[in-house]
PDB file of N, CA, C and O in Angstrom:
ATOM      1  N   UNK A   1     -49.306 110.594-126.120  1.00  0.00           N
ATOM      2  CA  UNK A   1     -48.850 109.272-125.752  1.00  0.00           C
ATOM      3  C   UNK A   1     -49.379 108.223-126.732  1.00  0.00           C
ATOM      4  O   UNK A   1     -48.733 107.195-126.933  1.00  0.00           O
ATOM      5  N   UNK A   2     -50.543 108.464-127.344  1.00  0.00           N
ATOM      6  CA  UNK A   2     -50.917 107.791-128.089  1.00  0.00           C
ATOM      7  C   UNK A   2     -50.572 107.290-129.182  1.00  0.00           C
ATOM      8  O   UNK A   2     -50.706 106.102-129.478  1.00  0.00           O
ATOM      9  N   UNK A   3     -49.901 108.506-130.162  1.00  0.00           N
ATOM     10  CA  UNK A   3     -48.644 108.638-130.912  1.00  0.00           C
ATOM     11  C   UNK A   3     -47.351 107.407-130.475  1.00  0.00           C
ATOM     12  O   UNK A   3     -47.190 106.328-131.044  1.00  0.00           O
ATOM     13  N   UNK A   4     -46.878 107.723-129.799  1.00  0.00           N
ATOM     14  CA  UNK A   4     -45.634 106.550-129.322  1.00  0.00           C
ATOM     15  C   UNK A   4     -45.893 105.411-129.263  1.00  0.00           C
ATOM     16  O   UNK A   4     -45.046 104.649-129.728  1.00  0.00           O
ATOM     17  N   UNK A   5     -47.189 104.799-128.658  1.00  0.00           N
ATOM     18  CA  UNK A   5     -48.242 103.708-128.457  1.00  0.00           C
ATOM     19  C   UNK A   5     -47.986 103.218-130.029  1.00  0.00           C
ATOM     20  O   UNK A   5     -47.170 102.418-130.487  1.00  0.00           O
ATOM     21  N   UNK A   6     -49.116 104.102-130.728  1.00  0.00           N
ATOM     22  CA  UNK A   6     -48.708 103.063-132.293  1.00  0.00           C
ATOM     23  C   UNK A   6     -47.755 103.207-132.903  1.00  0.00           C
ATOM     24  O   UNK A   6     -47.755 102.749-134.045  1.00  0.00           O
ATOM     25  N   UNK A   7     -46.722 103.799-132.471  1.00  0.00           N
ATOM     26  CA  UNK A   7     -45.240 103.594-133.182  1.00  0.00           C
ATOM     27  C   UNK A   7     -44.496 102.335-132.754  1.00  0.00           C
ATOM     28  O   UNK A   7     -43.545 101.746-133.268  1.00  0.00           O
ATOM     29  N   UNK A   8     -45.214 102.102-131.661  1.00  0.00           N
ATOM     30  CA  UNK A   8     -44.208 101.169-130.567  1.00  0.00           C
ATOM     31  C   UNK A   8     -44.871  99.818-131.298  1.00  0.00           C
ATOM     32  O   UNK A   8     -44.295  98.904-131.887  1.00  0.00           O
ATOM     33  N   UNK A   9     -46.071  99.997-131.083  1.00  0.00           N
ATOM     34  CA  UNK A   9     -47.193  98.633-131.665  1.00  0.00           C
ATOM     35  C   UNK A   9     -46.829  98.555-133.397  1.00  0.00           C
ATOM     36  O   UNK A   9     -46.562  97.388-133.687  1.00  0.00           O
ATOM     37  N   UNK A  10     -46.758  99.387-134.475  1.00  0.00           N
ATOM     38  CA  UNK A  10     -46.128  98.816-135.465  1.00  0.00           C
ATOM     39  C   UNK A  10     -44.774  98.720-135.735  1.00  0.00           C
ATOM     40  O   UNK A  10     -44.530  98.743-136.941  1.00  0.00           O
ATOM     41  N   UNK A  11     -43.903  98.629-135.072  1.00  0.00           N
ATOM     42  CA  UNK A  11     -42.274  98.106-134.863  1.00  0.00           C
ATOM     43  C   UNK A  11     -42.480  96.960-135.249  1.00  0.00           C
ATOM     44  O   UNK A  11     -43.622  96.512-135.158  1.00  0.00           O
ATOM     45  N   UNK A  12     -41.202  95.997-135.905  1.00  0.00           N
ATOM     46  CA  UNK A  12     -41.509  94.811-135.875  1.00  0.00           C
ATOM     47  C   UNK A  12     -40.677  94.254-134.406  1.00  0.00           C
ATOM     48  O   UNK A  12     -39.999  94.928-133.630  1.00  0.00           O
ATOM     49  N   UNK A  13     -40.904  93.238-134.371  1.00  0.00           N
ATOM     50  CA  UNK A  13     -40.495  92.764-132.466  1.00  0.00           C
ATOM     51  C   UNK A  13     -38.965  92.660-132.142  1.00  0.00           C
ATOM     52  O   UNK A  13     -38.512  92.626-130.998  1.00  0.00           O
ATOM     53  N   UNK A  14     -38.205  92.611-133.333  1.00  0.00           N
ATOM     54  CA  UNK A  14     -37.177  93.003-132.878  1.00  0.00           C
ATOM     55  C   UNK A  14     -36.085  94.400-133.005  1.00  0.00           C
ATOM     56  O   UNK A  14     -34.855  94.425-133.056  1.00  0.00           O
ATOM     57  N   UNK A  15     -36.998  95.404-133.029  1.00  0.00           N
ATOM     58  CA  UNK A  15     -36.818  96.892-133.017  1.00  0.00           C
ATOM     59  C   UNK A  15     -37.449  97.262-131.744  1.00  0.00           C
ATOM     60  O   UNK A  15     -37.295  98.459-131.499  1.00  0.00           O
ATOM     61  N   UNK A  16     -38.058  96.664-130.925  1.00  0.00           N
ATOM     62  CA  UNK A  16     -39.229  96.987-129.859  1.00  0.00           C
ATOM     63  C   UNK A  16     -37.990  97.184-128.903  1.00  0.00           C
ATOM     64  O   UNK A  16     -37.912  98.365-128.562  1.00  0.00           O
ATOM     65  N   UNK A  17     -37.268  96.608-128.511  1.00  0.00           N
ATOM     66  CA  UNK A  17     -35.879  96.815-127.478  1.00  0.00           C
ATOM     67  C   UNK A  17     -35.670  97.592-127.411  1.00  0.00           C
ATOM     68  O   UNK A  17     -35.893  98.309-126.436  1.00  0.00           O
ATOM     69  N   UNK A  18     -34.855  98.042-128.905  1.00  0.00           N
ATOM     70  CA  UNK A  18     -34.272  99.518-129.248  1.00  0.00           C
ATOM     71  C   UNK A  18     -34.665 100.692-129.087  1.00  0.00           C
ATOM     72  O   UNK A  18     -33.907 101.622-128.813  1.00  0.00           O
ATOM     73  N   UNK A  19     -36.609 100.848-129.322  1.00  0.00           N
ATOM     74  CA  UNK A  19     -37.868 101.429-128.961  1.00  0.00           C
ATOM     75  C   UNK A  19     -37.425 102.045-127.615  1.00  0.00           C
ATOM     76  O   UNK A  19     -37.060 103.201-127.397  1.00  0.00           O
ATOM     77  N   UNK A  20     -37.562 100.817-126.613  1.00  0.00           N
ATOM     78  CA  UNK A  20     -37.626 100.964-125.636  1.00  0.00           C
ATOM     79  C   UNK A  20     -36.487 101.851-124.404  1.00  0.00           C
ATOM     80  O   UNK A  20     -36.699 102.466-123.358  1.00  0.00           O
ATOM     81  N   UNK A  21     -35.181 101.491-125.242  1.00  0.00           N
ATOM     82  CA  UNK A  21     -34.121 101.600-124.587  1.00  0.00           C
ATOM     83  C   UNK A  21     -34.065 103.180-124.872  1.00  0.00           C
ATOM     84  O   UNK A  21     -33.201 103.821-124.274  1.00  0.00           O
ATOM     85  N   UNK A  22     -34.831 103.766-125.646  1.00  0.00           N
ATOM     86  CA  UNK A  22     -34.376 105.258-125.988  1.00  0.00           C
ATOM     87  C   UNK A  22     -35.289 105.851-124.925  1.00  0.00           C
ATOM     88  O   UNK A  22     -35.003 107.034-124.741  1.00  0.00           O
ATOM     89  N   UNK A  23     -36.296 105.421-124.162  1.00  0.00           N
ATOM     90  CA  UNK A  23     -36.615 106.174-123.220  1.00  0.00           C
ATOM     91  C   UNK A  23     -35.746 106.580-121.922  1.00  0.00           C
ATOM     92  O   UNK A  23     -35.835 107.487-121.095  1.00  0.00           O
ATOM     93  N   UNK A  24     -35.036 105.706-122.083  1.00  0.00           N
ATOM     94  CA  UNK A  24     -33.814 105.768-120.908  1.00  0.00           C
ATOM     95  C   UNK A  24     -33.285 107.060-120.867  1.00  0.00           C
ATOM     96  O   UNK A  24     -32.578 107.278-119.883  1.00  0.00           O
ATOM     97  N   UNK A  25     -33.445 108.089-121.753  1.00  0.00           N
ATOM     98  CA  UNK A  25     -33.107 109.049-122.293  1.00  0.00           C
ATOM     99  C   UNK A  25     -33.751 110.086-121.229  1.00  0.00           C
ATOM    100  O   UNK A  25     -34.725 109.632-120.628  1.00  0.00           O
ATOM    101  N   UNK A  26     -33.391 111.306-120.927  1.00  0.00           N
ATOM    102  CA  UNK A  26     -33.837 112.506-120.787  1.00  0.00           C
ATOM    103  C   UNK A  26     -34.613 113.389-122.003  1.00  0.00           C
ATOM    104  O   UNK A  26     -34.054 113.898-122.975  1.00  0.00           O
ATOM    105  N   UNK A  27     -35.842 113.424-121.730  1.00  0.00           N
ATOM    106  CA  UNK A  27     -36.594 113.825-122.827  1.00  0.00           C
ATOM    107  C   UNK A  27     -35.539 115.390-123.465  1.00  0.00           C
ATOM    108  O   UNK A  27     -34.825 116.073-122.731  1.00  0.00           O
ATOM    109  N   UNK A  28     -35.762 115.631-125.092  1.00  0.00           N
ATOM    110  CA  UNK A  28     -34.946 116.843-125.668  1.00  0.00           C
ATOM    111  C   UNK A  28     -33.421 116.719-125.174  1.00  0.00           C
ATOM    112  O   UNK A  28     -32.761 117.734-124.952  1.00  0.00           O
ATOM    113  N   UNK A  29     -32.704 114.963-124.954  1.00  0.00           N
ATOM    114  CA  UNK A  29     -31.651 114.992-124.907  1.00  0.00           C
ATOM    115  C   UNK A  29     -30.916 114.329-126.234  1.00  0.00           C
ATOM    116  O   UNK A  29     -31.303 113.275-126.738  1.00  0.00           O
ATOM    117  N   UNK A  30     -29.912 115.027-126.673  1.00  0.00           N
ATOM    118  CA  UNK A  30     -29.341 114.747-127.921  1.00  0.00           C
ATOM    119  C   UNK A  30     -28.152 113.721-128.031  1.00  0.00           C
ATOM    120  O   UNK A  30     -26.971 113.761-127.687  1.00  0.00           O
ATOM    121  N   UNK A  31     -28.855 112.895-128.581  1.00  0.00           N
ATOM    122  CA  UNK A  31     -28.402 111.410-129.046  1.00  0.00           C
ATOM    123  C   UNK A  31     -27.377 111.130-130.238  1.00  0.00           C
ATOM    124  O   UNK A  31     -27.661 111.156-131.435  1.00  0.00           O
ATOM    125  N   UNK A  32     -26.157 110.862-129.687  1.00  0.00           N
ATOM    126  CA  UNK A  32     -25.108 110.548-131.203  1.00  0.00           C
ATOM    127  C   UNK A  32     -25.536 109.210-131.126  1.00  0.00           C
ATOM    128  O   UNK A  32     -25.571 108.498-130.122  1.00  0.00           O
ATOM    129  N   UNK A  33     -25.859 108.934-132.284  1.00  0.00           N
ATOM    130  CA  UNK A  33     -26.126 107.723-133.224  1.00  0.00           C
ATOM    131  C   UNK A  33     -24.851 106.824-133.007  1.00  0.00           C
ATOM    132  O   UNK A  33     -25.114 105.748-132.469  1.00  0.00           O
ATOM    133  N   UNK A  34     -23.580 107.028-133.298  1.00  0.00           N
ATOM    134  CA  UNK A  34     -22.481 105.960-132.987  1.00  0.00           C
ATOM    135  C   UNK A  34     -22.688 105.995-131.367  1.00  0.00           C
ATOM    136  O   UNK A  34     -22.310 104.891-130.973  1.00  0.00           O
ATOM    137  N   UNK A  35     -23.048 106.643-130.448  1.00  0.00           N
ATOM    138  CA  UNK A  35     -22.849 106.285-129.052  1.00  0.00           C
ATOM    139  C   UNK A  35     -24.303 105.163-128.701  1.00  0.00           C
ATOM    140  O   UNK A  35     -24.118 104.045-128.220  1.00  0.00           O
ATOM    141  N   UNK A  36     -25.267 105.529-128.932  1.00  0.00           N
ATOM    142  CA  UNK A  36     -26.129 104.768-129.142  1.00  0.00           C
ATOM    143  C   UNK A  36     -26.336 102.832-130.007  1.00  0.00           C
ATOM    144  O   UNK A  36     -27.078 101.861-129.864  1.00  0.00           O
ATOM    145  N   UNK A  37     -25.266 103.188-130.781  1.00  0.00           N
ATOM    146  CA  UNK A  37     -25.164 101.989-131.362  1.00  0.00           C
ATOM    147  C   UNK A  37     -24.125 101.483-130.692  1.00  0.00           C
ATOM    148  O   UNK A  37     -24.135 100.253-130.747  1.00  0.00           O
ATOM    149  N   UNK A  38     -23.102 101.989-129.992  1.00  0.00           N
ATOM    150  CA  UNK A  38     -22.320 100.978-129.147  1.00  0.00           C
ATOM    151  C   UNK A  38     -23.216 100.641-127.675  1.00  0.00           C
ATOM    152  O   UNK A  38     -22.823  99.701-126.983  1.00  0.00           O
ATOM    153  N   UNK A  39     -24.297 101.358-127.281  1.00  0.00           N
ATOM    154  CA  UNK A  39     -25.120 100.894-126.058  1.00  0.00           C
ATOM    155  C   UNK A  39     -26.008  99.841-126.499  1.00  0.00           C
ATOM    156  O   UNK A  39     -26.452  98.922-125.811  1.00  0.00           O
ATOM    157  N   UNK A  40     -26.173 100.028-127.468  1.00  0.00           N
ATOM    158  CA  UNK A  40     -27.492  98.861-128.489  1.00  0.00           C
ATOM    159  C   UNK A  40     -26.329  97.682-128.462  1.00  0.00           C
ATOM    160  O   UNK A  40     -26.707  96.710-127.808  1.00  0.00           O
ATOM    161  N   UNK A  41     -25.524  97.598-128.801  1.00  0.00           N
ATOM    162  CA  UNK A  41     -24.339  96.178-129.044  1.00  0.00           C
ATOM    163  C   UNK A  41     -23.966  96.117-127.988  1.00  0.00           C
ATOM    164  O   UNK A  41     -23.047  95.301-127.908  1.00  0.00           O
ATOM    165  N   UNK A  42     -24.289  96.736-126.759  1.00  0.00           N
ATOM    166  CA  UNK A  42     -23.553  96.160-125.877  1.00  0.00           C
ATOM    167  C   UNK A  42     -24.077  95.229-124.840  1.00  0.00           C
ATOM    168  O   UNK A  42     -23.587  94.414-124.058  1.00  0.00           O
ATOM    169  N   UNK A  43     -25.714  95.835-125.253  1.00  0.00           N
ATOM    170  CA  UNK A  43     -26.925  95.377-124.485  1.00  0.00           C
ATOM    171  C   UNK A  43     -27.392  93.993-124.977  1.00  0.00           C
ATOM    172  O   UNK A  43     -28.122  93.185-124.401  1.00  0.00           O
ATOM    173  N   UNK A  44     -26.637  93.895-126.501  1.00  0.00           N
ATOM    174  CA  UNK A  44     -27.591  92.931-126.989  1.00  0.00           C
ATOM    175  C   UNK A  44     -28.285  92.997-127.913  1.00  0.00           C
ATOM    176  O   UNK A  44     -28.493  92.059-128.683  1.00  0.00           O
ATOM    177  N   UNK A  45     -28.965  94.574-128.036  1.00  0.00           N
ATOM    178  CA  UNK A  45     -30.219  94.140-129.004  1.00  0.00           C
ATOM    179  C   UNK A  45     -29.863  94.634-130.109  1.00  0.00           C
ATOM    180  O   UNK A  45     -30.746  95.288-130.664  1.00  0.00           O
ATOM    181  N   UNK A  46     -28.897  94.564-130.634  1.00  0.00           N
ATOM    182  CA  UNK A  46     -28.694  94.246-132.290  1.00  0.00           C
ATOM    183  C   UNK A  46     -27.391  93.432-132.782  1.00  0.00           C
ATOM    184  O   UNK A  46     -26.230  93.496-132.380  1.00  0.00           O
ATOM    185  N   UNK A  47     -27.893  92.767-133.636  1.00  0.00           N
ATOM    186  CA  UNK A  47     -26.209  91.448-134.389  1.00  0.00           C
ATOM    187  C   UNK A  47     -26.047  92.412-135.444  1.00  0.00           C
ATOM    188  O   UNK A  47     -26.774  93.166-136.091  1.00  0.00           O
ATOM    189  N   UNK A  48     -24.641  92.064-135.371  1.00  0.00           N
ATOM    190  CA  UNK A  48     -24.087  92.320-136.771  1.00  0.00           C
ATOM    191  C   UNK A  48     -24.492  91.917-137.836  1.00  0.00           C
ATOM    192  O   UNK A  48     -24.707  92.624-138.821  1.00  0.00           O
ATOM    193  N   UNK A  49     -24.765  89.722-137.686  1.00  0.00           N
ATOM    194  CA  UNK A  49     -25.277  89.633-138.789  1.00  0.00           C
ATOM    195  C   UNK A  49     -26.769  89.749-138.884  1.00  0.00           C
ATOM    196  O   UNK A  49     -27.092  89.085-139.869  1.00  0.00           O
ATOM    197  N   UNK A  50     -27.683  90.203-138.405  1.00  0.00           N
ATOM    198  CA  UNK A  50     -28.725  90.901-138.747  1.00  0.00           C
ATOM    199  C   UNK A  50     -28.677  92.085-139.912  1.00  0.00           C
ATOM    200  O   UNK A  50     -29.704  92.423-140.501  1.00  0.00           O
ATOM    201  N   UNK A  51     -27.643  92.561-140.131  1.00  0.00           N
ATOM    202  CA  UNK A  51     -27.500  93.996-140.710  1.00  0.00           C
ATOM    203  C   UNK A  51     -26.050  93.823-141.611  1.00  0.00           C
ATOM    204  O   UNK A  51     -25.219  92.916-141.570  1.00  0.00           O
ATOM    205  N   UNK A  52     -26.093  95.105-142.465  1.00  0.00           N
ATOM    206  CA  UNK A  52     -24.951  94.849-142.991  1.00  0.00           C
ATOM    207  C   UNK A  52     -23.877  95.605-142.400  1.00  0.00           C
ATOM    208  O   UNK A  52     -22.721  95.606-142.821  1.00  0.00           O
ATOM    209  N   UNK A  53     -24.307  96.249-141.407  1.00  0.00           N
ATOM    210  CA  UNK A  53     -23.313  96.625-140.038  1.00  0.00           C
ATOM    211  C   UNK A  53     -23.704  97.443-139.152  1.00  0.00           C
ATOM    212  O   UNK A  53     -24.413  98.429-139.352  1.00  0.00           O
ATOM    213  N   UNK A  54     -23.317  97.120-138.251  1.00  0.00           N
ATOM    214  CA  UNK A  54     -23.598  98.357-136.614  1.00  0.00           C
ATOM    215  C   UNK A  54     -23.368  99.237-136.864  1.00  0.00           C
ATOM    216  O   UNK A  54     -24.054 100.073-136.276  1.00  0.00           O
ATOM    217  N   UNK A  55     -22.798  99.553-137.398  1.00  0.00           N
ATOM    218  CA  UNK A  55     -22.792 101.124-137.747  1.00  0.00           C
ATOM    219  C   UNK A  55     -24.370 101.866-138.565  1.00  0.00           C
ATOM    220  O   UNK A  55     -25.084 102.839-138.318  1.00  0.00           O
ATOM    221  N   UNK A  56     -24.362 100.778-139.610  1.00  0.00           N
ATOM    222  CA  UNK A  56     -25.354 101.398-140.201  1.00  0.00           C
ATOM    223  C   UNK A  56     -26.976 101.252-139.208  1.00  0.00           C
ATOM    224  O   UNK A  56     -27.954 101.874-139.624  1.00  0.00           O
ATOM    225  N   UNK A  57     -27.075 100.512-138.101  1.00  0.00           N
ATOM    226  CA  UNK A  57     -28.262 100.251-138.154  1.00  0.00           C
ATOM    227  C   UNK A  57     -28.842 101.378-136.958  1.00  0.00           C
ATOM    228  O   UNK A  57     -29.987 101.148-136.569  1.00  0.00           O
ATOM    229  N   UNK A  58     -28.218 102.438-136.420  1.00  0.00           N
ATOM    230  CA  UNK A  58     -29.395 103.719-136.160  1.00  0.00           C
ATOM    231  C   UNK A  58     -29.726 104.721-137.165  1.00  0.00           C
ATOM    232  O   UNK A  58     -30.731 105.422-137.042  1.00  0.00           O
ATOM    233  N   UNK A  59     -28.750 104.846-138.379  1.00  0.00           N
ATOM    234  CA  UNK A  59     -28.916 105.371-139.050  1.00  0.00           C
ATOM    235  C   UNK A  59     -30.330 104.713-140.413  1.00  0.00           C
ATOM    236  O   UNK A  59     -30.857 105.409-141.281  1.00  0.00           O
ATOM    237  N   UNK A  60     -30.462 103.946-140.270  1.00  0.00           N
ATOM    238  CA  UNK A  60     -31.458 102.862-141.051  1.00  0.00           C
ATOM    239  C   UNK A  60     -32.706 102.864-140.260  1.00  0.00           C
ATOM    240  O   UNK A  60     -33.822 102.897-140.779  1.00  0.00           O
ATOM    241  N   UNK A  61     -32.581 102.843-139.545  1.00  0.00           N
ATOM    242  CA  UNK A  61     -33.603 103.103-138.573  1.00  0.00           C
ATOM    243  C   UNK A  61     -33.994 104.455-138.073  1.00  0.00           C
ATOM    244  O   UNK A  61     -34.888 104.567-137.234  1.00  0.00           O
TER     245      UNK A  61
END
């Protein structure tokens, strides 16, 4: 747990959402990156113009 702790603590604060929202997850459950990035845009926690596109930004991350 400790591990996740300082992953979570050096995020910068607006990746901490995104952090967060993947626990929502069933642990060893497999995550498509485009389905994930339409739950991230839908929630909010990522702009377009933040990035040079939604698409790219689970893969950048």
């Amino acid at each position: 747990m400790k591990v996740i702790e300082l992953s979570y603590d050096h995020l910068p604060h607006h990746l901490k959402p995104c952090f967060l929202y993947l626990a929502s997850f069933p642990k060893d459950t497999a995550i498509i990156s485009s389905t994930l990035k339409d739950f991230w845009h839908a929630e909010g926690l990522v702009e377009q113009a933040a990035m040079k596109s939604v698409e790219d930004f689970p893969v950048a991350w």
